[in-house]
NULUMPA-950570 format. One line per field, with one value per atom (N, C-alpha, C): residue in three letters; atom name; x, z, y. Coordinates in steps of 0.1 Angstrom, whole numbers, plus 5000, padded with zeros to 4 digits. Layout:
NULUMPA-950570
residuo: c(ALA	...)
atomo: c(CA	...)
u: c(X	...)
w: c(Z	...)
v: c(Y	...)
END
This chain:
NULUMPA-950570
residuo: c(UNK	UNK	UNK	UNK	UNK	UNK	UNK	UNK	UNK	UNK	UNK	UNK	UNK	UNK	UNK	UNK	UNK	UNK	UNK	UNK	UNK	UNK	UNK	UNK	UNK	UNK	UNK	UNK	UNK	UNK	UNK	UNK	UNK	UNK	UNK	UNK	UNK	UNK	UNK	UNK	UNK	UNK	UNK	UNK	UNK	UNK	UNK	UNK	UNK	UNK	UNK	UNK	UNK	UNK	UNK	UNK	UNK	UNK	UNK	UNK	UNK	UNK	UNK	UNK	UNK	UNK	UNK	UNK	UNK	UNK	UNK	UNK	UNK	UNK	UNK	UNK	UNK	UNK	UNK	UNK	UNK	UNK	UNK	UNK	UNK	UNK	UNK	UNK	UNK	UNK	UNK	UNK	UNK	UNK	UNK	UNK	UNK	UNK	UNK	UNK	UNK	UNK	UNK	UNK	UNK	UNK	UNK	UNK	UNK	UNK	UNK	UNK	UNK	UNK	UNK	UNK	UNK	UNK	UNK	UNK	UNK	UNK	UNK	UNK	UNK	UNK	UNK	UNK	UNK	UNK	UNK	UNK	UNK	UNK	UNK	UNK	UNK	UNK	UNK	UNK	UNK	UNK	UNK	UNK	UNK	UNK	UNK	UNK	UNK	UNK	UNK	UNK	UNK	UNK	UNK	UNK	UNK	UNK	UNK	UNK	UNK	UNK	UNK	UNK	UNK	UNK	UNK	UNK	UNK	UNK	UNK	UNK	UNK	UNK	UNK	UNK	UNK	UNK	UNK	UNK	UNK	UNK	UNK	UNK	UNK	UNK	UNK	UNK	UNK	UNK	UNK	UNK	UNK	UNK	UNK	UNK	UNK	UNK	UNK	UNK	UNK	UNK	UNK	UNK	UNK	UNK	UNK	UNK	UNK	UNK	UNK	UNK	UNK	UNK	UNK	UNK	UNK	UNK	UNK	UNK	UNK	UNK	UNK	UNK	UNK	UNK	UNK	UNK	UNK	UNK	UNK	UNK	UNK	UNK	UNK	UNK	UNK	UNK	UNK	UNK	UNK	UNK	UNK	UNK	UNK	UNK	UNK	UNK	UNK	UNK	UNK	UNK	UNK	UNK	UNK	UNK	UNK	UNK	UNK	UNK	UNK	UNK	UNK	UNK	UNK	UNK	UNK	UNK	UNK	UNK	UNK	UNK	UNK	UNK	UNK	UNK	UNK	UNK	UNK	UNK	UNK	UNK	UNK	UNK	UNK	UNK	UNK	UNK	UNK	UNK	UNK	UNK	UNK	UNK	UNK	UNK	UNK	UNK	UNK	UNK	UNK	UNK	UNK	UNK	UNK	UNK	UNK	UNK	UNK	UNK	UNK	UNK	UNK	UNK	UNK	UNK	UNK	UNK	UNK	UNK	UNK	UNK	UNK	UNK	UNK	UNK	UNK	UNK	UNK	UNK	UNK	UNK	UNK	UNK	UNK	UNK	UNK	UNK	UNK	UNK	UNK	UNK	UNK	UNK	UNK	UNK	UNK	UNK	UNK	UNK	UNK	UNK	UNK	UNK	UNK	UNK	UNK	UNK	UNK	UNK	UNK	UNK	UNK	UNK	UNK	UNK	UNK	UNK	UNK	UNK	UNK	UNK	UNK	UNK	UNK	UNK	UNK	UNK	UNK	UNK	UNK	UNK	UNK	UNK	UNK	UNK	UNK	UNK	UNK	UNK	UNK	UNK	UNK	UNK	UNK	UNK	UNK	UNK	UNK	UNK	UNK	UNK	UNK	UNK	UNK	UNK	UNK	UNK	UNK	UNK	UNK	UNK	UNK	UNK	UNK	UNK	UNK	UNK	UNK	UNK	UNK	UNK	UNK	UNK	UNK	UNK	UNK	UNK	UNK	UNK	UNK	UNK	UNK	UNK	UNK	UNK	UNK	UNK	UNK	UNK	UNK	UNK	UNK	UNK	UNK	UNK	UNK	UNK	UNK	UNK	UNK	UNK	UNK	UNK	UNK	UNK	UNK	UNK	UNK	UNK	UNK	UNK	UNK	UNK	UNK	UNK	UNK	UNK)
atomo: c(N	CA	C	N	CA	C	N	CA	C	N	CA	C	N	CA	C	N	CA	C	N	CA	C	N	CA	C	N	CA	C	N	CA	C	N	CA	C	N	CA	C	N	CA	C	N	CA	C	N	CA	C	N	CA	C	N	CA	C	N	CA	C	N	CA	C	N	CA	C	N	CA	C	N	CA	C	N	CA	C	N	CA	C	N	CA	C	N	CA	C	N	CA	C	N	CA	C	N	CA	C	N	CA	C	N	CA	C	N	CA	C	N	CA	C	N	CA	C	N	CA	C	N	CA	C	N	CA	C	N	CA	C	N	CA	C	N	CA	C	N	CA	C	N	CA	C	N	CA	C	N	CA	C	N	CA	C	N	CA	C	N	CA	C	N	CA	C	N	CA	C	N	CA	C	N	CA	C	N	CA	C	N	CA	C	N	CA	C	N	CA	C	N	CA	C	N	CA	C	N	CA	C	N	CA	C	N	CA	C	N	CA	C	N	CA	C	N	CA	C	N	CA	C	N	CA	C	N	CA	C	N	CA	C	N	CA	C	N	CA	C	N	CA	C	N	CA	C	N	CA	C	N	CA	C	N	CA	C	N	CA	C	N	CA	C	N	CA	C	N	CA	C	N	CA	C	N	CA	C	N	CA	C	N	CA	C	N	CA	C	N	CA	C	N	CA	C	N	CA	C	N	CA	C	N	CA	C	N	CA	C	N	CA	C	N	CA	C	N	CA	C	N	CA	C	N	CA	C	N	CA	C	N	CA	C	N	CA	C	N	CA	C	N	CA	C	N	CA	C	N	CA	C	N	CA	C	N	CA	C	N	CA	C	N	CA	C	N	CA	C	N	CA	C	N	CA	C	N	CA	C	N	CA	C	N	CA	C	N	CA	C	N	CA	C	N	CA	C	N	CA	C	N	CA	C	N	CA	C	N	CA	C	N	CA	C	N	CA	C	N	CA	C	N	CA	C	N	CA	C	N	CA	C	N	CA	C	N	CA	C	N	CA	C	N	CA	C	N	CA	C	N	CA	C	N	CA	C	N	CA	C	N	CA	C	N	CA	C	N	CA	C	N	CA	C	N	CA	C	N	CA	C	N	CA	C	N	CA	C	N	CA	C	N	CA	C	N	CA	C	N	CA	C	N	CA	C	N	CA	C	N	CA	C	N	CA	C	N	CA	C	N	CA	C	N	CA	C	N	CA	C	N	CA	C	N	CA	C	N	CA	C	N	CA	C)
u: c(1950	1949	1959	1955	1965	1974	1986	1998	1996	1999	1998	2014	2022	2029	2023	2028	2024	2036	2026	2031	2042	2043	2045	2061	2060	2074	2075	2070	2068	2067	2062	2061	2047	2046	2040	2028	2012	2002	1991	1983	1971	1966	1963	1951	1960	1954	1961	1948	1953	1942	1944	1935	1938	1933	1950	1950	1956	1952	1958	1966	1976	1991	2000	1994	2004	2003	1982	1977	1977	1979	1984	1971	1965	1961	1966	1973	1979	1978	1979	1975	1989	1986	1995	1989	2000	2000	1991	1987	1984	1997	2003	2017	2016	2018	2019	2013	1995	1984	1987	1991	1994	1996	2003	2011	2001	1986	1978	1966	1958	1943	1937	1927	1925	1909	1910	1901	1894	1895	1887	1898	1887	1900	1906	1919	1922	1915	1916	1904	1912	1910	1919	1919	1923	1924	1916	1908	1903	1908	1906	1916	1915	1905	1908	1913	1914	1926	1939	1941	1955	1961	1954	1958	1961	1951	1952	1965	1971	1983	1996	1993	2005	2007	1995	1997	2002	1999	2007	2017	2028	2041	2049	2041	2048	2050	2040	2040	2055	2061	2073	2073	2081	2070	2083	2077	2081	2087	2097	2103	2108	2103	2108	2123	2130	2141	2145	2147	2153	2165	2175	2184	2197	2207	2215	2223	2228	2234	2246	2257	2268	2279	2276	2285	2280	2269	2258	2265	2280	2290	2289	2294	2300	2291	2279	2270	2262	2264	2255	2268	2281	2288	2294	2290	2290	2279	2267	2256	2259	2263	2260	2271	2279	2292	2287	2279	2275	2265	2258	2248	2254	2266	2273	2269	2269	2266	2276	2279	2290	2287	2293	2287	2281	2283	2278	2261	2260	2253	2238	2249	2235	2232	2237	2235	2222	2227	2218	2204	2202	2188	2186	2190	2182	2182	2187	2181	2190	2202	2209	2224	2230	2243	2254	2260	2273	2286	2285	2288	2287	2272	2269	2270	2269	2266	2284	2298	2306	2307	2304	2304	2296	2290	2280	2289	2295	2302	2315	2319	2332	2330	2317	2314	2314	2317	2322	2309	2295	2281	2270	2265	2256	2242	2233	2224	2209	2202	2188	2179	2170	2163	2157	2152	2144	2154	2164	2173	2176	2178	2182	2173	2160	2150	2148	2156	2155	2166	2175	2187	2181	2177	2169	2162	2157	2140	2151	2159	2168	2178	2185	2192	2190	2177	2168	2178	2185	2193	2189	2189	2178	2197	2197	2205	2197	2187	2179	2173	2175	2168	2163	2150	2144	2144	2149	2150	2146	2138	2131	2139	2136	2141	2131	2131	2121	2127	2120	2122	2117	2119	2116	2114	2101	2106	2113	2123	2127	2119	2121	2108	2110	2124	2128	2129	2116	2114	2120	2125	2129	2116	2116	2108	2109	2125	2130	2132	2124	2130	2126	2131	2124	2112	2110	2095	2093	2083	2080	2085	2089	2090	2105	2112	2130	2136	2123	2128	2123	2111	2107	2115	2119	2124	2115	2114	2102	2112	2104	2110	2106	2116	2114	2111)
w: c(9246	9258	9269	9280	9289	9298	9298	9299	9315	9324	9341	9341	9351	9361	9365	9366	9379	9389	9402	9415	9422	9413	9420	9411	9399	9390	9382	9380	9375	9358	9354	9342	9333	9325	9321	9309	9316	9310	9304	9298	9295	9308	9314	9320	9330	9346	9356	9365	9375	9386	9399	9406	9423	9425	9433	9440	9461	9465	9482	9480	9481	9487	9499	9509	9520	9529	9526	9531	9530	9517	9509	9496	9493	9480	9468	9458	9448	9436	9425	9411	9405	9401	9397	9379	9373	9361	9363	9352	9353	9358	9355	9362	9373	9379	9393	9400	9401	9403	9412	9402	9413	9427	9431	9442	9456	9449	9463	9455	9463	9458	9448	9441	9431	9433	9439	9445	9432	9427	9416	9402	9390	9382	9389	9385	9393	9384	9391	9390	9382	9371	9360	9369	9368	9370	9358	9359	9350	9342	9332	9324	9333	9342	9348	9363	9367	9382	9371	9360	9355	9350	9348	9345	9357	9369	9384	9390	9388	9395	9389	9374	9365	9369	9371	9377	9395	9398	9411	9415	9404	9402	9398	9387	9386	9397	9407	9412	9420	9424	9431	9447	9454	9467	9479	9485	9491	9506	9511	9523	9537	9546	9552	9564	9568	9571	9584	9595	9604	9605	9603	9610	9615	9622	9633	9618	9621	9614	9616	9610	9612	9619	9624	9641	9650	9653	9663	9677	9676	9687	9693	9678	9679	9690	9682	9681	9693	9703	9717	9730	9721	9733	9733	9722	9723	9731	9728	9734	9749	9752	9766	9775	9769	9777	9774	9764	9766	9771	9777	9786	9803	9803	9818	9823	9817	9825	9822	9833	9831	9828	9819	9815	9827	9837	9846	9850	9845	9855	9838	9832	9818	9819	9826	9826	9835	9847	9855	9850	9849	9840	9828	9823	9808	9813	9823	9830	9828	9821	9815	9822	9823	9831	9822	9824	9822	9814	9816	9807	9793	9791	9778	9775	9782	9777	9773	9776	9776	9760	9758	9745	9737	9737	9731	9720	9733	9728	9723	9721	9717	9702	9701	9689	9691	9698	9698	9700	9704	9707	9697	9694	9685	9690	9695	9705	9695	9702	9698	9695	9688	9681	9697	9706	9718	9722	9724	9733	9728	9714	9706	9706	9707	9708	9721	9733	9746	9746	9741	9738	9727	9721	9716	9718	9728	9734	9747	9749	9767	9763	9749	9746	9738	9728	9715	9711	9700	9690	9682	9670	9659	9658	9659	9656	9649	9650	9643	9625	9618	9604	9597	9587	9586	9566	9562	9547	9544	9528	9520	9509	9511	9500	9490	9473	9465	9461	9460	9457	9445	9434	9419	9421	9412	9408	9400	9392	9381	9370	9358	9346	9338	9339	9339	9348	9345	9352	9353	9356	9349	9347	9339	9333	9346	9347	9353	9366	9377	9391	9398	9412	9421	9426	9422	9426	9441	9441	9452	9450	9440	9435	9432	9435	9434	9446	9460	9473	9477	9469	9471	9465	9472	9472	9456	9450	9444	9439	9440	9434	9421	9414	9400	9398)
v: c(9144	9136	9140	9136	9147	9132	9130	9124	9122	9114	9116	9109	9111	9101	9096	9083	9069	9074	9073	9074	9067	9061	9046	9046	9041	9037	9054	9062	9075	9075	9061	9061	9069	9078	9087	9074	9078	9071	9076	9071	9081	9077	9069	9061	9056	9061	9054	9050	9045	9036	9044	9043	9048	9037	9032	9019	9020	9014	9011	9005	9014	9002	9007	8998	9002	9012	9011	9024	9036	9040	9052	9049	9056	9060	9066	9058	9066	9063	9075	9070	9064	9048	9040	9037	9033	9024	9012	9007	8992	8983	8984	8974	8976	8986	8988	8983	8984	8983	8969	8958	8950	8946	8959	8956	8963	8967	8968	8968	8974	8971	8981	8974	8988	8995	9010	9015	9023	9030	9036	9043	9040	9051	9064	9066	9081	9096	9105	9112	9125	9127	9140	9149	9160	9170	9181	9191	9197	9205	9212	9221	9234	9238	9250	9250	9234	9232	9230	9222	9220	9241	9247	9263	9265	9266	9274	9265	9253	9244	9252	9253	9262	9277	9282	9298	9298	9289	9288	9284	9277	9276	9285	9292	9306	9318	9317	9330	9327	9339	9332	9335	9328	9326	9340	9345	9352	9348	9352	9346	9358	9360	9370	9363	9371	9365	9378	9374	9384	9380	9386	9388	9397	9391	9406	9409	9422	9429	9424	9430	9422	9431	9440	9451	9449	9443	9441	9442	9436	9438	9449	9456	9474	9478	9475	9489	9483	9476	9469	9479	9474	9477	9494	9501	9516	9525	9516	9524	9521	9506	9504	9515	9513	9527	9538	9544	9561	9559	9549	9548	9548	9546	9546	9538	9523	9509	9502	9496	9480	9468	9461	9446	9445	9439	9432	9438	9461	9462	9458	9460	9459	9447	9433	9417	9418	9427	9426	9433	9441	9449	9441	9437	9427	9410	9411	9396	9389	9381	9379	9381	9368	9369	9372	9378	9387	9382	9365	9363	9362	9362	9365	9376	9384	9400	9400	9396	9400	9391	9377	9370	9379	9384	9391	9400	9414	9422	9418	9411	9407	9400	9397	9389	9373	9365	9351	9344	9351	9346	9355	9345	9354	9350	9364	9359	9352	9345	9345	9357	9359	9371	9374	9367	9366	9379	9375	9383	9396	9395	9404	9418	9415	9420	9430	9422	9424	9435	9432	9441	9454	9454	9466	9476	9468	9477	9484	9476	9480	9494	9489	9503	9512	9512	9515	9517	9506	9505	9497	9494	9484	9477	9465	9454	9438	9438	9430	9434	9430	9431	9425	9427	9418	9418	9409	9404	9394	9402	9393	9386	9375	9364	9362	9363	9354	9344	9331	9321	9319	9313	9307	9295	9290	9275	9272	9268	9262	9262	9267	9265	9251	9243	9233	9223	9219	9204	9191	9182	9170	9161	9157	9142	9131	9128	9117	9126	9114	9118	9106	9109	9098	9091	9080	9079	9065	9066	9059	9044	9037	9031	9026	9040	9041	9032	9030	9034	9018	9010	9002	8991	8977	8965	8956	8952	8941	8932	8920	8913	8903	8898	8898	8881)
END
């Protein structure tokens, strides 16, 4: 027989209810049940969605991530001098006032990818990169966690 959480106090049942409480439809305990209306038994899950829910915890989820390198200073304010431009005249051509362009190269501002991008294409230097993160779930679940029920008031 297959075990559920109640939604509600997270106590583990054979047999739960889908009850309205609070404009929410959730599978509660009989105890619970009380505390809204009771709309239909709640509805199993089948042995080949409970396999396809398990195979989709496992997969691990993949994350792409841009970001500046960490000379981005260096390597903005070497090109722009063997390019024979002055802060001010590279502010002016990438749109961008001069003050930033001078935070920039100094390191104390670290720009938006927007910009960064704009800075790229203006001096073709790659200062942007882009890393993958995988993420795991835990294969260790807890039993015990917070339930909707943690957060609600009742009284005794």
């Amino acid at each position: 027989m297959i075990k559920i959480n109640c939604d509600l106090c997270g106590k583990v049942e054979e047999s739960l209810a889908r009850a309205l409480i609070e404009g929410v439809e959730l599978d509660v305990c009989q105890a619970c049940s009380r505390f809204g209306k009771m709309v239909a038994p709640a509805r199993r899950p089948s042995p080949k969605e409970q396999h396809m829910q398990l195979r989709r915890r496992e997969e691990p989820k993949h994350e792409k991530i841009e970001m500046m390198v960490e000379n981005y200073a260096e390597i903005i304010k070497k090109k722009r001098e063997s390019s024979g431009l002055s802060q001010t005249e590279f502010a002016n051509k990438i749109n961008e006032k001069d003050s930033i362009v001078h935070k920039i190269e100094t390191g104390s501002f670290v720009p938006q990818l927007s910009l960064a991008r704009k800075i790229e294409k203006f001096l073709g230097v790659k200062i942007v990169e882009e890393h993958t993160e995988t993420h795991e779930e835990s294969r260790h679940k807890k039993e015990e966690g917070f339930t909707l029920g943690d957060f609600i008031k009742t009284r005794k």
